[in-house]
C-alpha positions as CSV (number, residue, x, y, z in Angstrom):
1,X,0.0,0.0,0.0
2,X,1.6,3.4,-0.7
3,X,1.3,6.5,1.5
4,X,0.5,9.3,-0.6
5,X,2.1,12.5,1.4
6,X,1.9,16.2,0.6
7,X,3.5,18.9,2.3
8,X,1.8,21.8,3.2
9,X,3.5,25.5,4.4
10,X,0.8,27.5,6.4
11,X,0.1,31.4,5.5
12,X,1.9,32.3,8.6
13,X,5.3,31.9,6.2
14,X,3.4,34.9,4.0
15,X,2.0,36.7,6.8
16,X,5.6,37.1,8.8
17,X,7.4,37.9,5.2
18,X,5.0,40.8,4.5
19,X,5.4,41.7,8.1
20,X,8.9,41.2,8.2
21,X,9.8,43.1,5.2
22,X,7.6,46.3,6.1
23,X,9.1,45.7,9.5
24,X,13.2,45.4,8.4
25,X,15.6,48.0,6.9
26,X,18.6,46.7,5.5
27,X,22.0,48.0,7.2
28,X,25.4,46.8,6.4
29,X,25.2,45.0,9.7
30,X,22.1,43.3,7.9
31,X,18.2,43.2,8.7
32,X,16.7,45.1,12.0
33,X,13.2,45.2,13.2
34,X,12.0,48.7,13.2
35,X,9.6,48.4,17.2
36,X,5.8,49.6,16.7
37,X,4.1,51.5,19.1
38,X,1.1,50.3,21.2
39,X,-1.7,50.8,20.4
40,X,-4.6,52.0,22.8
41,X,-6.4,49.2,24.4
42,X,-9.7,49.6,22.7
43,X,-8.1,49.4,19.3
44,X,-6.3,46.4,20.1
45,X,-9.5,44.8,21.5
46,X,-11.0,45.3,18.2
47,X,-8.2,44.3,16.0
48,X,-7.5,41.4,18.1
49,X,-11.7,40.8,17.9
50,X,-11.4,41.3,13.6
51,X,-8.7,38.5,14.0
52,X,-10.6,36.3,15.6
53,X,-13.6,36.4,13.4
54,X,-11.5,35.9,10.8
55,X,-10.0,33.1,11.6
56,X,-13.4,31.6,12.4
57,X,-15.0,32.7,8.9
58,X,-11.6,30.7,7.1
59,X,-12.9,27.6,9.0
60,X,-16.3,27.7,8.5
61,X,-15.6,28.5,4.8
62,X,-13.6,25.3,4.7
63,X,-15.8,23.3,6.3
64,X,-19.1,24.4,7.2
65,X,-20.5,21.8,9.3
66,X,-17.1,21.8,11.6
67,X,-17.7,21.4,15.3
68,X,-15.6,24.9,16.1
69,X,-13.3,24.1,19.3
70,X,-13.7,26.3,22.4
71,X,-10.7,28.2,22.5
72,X,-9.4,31.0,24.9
73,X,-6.6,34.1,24.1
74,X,-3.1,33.4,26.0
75,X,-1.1,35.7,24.6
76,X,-0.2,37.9,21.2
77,X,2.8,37.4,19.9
78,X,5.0,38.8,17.8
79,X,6.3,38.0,14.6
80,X,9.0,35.7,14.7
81,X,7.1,34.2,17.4
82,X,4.2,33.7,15.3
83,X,5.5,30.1,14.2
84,X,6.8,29.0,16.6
85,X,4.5,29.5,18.8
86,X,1.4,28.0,16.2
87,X,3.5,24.9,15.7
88,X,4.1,24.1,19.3
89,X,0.4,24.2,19.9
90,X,-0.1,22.0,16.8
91,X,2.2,19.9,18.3
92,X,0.3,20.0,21.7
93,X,-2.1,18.4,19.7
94,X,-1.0,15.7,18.3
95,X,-0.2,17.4,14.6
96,X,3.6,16.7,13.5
97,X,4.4,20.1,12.3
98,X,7.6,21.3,11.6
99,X,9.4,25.3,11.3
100,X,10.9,26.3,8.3
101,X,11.4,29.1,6.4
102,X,8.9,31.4,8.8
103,X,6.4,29.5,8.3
104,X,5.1,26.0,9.6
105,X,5.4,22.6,7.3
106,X,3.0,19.3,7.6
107,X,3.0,16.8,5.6
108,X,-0.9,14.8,4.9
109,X,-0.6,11.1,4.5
110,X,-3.7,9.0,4.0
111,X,-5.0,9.0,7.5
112,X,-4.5,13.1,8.0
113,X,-7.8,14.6,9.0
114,X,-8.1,17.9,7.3
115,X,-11.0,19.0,9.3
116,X,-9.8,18.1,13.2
117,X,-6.2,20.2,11.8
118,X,-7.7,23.3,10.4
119,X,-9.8,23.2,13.5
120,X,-6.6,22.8,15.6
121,X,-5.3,25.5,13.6
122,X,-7.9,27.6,14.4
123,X,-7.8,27.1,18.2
124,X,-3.9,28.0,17.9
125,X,-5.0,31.3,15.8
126,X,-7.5,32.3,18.7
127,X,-4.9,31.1,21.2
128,X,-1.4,32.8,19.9
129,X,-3.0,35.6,17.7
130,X,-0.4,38.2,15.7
131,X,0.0,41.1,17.9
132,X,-2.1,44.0,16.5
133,X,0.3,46.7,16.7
134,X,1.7,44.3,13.3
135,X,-1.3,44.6,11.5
């Protein structure tokens, strides 16, 4: 029997490049991240709220019948935590995911659910979103 595998690379990879590119000058000493301000609370609320909704409406496009997982903030993070931080939680549920090149890697074999990992996925958005100040 042959396992039929394709590798994936999540949006994150795009999101942190954009980010990262608006977000870097170039020096002789190479690349340096420029810090944003805060923004008030309110607008982070909201931002962090658009986010969230967003992630949700992705999901449900996907798969519209999908029982959505409760999940709860922890923490934004920043850019080049964005990854990491999504991948560990992946990993936290049982997903082999992998880091590379900004952006997280999976590969699907046969028995990969699709629906239970984009919901995973979605839990880790909700969980770890992208700090607002970053977009």
């Amino acid at each position: 029997m042959s396992m039929m595998r394709t590798s994936h690379r999540t949006s994150i990879a795009l999101i942190a490049a954009v980010a990262a590119a608006t977000l870097a000058g170039c020096t002789s000493e190479g690349p340096r991240t420029i810090a944003q301000p805060d923004l008030p609370p309110a607008e982070t609320a909201q931002r962090a709220e658009e986010q969230a909704d967003a992630a949700l409406e992705r999901l449900q496009e996907l798969y519209p019948d999908v029982e959505v997982p409760e999940a709860s903030f922890v923490r934004f993070v920043t850019i080049e935590e964005l990854p990491i931080a999504r991948a560990d939680c992946l990993s936290s549920h049982g997903f082999d995911v992998t880091v590379e090149d900004g952006g997280i890697g999976w590969e699907e074999t046969e028995d990969f659910d699709k629906e239970k990992f984009y919901a995973v996925q979605y839990l880790c958005e909700i969980k770890y979103p992208l700090d607002p100040k970053f977009g």
